[in-house]
C-alpha positions as CSV (number, residue, x, y, z in Angstrom):
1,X,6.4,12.6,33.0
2,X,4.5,15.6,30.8
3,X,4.1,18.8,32.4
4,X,0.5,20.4,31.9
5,X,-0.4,23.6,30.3
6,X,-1.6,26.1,30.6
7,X,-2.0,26.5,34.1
8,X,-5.3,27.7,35.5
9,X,-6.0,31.6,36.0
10,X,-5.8,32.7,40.0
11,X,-9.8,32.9,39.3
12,X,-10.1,29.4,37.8
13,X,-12.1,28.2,35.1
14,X,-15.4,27.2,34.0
15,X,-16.4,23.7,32.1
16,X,-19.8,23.0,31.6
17,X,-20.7,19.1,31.3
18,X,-24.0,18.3,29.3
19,X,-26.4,15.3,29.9
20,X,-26.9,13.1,27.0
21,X,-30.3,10.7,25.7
22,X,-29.9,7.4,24.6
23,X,-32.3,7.9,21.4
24,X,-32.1,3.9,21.1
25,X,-29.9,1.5,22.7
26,X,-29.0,-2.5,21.7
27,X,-27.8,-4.9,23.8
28,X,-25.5,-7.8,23.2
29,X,-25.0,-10.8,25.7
30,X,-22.2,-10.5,27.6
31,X,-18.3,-11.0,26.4
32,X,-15.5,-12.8,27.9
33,X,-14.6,-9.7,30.1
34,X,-18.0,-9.5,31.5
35,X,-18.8,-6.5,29.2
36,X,-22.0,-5.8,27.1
37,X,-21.5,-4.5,23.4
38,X,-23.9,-2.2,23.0
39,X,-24.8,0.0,19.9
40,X,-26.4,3.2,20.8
41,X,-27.4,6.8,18.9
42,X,-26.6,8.8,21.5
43,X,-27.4,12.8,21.8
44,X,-26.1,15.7,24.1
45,X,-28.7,17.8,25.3
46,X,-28.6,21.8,26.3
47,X,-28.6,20.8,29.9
48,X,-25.6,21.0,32.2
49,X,-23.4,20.4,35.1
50,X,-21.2,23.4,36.1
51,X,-17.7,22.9,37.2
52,X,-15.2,25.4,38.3
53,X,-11.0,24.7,38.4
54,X,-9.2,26.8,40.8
55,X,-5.8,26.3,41.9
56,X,-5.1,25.5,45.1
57,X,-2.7,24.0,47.7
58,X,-4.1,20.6,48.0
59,X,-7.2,19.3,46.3
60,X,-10.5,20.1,47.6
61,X,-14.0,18.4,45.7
62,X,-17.1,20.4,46.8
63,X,-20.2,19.2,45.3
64,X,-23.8,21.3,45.9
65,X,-26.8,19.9,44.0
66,X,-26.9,16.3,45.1
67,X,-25.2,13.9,47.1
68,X,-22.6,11.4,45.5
69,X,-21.3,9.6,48.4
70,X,-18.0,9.2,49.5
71,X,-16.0,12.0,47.2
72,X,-13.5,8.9,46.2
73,X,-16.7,7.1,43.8
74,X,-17.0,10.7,42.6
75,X,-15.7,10.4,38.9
76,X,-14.1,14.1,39.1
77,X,-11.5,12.5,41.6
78,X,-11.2,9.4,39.7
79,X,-11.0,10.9,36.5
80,X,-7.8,13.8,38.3
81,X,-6.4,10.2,39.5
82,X,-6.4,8.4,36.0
83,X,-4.4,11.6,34.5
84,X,-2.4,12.2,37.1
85,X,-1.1,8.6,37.2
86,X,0.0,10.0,33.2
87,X,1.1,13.5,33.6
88,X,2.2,16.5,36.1
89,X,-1.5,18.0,37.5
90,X,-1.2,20.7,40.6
91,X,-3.8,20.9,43.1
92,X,-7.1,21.8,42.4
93,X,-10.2,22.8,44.3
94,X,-12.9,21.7,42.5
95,X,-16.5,23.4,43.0
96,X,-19.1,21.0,40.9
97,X,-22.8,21.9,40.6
98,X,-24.8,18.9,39.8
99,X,-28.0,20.0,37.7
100,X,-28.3,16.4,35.9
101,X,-29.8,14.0,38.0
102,X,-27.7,11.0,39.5
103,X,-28.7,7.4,38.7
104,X,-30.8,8.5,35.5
105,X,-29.3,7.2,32.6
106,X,-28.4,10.7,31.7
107,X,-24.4,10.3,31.9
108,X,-23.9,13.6,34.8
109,X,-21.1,11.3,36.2
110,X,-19.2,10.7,32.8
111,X,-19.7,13.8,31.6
112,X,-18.2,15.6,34.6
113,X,-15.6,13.2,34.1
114,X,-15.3,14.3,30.4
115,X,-15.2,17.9,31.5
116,X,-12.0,17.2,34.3
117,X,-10.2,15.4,31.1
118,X,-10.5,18.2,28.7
119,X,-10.2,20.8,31.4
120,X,-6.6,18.8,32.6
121,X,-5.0,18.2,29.3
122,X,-1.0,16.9,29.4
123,X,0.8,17.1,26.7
124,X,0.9,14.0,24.2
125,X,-2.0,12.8,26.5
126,X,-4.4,10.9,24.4
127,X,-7.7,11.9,26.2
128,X,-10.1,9.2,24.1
129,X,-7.8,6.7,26.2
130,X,-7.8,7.8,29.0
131,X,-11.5,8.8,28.9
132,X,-12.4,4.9,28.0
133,X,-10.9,3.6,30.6
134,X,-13.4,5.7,33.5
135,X,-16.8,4.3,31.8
136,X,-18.7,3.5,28.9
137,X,-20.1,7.0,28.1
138,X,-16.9,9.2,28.9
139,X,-15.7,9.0,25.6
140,X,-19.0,10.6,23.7
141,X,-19.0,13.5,25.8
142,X,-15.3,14.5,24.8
143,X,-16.8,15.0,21.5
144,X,-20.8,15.4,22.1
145,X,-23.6,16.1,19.6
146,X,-25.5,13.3,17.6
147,X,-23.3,9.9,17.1
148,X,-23.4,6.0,16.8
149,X,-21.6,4.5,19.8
150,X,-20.3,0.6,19.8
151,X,-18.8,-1.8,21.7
152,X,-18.1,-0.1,25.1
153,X,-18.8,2.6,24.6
154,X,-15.7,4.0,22.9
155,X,-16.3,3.3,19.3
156,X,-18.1,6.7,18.1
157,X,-19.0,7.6,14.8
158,X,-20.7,11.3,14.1
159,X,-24.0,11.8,12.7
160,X,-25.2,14.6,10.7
161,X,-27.3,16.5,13.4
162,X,-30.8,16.5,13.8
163,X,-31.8,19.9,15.7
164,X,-36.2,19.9,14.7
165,X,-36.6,18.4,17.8
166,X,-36.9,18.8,21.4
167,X,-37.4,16.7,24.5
168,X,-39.0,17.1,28.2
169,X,-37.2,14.8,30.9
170,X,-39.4,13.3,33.6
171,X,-37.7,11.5,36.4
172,X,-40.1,8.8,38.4
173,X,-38.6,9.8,41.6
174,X,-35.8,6.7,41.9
175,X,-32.9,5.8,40.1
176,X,-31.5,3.0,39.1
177,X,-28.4,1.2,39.1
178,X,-26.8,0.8,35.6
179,X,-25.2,-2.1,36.9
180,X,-28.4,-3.7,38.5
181,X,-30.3,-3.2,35.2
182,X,-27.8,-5.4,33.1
183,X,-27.8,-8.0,35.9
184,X,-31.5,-7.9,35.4
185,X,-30.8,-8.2,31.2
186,X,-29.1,-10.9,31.7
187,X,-31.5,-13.0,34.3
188,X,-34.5,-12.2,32.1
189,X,-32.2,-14.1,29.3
190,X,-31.5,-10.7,27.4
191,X,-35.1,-9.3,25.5
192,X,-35.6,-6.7,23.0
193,X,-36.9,-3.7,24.0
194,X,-40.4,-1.8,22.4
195,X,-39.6,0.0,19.4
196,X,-41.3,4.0,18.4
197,X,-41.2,5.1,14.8
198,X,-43.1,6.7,11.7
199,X,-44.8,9.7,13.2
200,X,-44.1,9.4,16.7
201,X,-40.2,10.5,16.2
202,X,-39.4,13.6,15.0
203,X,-38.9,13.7,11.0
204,X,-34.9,14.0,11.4
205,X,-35.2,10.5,13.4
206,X,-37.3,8.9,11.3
207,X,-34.4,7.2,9.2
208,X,-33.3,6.0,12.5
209,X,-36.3,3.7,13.1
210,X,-37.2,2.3,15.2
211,X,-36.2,3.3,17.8
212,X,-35.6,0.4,20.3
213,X,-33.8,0.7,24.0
214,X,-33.4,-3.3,25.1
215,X,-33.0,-2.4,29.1
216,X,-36.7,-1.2,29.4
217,X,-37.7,-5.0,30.3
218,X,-35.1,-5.0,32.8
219,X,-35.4,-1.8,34.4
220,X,-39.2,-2.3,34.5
221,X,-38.5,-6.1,36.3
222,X,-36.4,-3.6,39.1
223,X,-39.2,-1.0,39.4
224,X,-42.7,-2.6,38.5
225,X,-44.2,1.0,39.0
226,X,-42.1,2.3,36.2
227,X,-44.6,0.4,33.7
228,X,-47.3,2.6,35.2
229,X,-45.9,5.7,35.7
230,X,-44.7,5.6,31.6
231,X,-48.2,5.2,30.4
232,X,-49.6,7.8,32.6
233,X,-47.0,10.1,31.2
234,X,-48.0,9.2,27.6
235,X,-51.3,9.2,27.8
236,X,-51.0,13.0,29.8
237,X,-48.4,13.9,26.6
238,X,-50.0,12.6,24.3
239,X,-47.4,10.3,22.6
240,X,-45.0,7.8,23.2
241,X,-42.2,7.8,26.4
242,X,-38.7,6.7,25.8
243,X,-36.3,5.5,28.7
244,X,-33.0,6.7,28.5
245,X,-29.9,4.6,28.8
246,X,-30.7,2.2,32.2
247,X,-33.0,4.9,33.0
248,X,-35.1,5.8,35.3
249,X,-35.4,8.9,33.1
250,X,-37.7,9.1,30.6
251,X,-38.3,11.6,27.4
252,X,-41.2,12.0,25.2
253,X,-40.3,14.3,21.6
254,X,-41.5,18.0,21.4
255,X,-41.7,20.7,18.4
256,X,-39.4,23.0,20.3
257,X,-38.3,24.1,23.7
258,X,-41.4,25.9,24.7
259,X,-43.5,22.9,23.8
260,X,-41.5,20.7,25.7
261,X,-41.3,23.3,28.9
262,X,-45.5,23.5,28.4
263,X,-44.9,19.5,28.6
264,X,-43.7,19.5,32.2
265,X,-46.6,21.6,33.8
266,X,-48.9,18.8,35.1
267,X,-45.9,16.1,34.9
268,X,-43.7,17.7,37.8
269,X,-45.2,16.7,41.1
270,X,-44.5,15.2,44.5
271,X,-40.9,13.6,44.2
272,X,-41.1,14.0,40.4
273,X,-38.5,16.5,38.9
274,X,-37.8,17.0,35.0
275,X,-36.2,19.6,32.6
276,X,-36.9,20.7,29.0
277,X,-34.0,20.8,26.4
278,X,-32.8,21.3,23.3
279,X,-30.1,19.0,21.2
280,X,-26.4,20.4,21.9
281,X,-24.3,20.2,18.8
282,X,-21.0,19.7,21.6
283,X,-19.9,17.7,24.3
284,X,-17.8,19.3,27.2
285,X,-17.2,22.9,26.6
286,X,-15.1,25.9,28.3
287,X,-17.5,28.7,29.8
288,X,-14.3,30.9,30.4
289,X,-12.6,32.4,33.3
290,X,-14.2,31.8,36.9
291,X,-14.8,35.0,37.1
292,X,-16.7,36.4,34.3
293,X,-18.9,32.7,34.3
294,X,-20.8,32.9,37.7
């Protein structure tokens, strides 16, 4: 068995995880394992989880933000199981801040899981691997930025980036269940989602078009008010909305951040959260020592 290194500083360090936005996303019917192939243009965005490695004498998972349940769903723990079951990893506490909002289509849970992965290496430890084999989206946020995912996920191919863009993030107040929503795909005898394109995307995209995610039908069979609350939000913005991933988030295109940020006064209210953001070139990334990142 491979022996990691380096070993963590006394003060730990600091990973910050980004959430990501399905810009489209196709759907296939189901293989033989039960699996969807999907084909996706995926983007990480300037918004993140924080997580902090310390060493310590047994491992300890302490999560503020939101709650995940019982800490063995939490993909940190399974993601320290999957390498430890390939390589030497001491105990660590783990201190995770969730920012990106669970059950969203936003990828928080796979890209904390990312984060543990490059955070942990092992030598000769082949991360994309062991990254495909937690979820779909894992393997993007190793690498991050603009790309073309297939299959399950793992198949990722770069795109030049598009930066003349940014988007505003408006959660309805549920989320959904990724699993739920390709049940639903599947029962509704797998439909093609709306398209946006010409004007309505941002110039960079525009190549891209349309832009189609397929799961809208089925997330809107779940959550009937989700139809509703999408139009409202257009017609307040001013332009089309776009669900990301299963959802329930939701995104509409803005010149810059400040536009976006303007975007959200009005929108946020009641249970209703949302963020403005910018496109994030990188996936998981290093913040430093513990004690220099707080």
């Amino acid at each position: 068995m491979a022996v990691i290194s380096p070993i963590f500083p006394e003060e730990g360090v600091v990973w910050e995880a980004p959430a990501k936005i399905n810009l489209d996303l196709r759907v296939g019917p189901p293989a033989d394992d039960g699996f969807h192939p999907v084909r996706s243009h995926v983007q990480t965005v300037e918004y993140c989880d924080i997580l902090r490695f310390v060493p310590a004498e047994e491992d300890h998972i302490d999560v503020t933000g939101a709650d995940l349940g019982e800490t063995d769903e939490n993909l940190v723990v399974a993601a320290l199981d999957a390498l430890r079951r390939l390589t030497s990893v001491p105990p660590l506490a783990v201190e995770l801040e969730k920012r990106i909002p669970h059950r969203a289509g936003l990828g928080g849970g796979s890209s904390d899981a990312a984060a543990v992965i490059k955070a942990v290496p092992g030598a000769n430890l082949d991360a994309h691997s062991v990254a495909a084999t937690l979820g779909s989206d894992v393997p993007f946020f190793l690498y991050g930025g603009f790309a073309l995912t297939e299959g399950r996920g793992e198949m990722i191919t770069p795109v030049a980036p598009v930066a003349d863009y940014a988007v505003a993030v408006m959660l309805p107040g549920f989320g959904l269940s990724t699993p739920d929503v390709y049940a639903a795909w599947d029962r509704l005898d797998g439909p093609e989602g709306p398209g946006v394109g010409g004007t309505a995307i941002p110039p960079g995209l525009r190549d891209r078009a349309p832009l189609v995610n397929d799961l809208v039908p089925a997330a809107l069979s779940l959550h009937p008010e989700l139809a509703d609350w999408m139009t409202d939000l257009s017609s307040l913005w001013g332009r089309p909305v776009l669900m990301s991933g299963s959802g329930s988030a939701c995104f509409g295109f803005f010149m810059d951040h400040d536009e976006a940020e303007g975007a959200l006064v009005g929108a946020v209210a009641d249970s209703m959260t949302g963020f403005a953001a910018t496109t994030r070139p990188i996936g998981v990334a290093s913040c430093g020592s513990g004690a220099g990142s707080r």
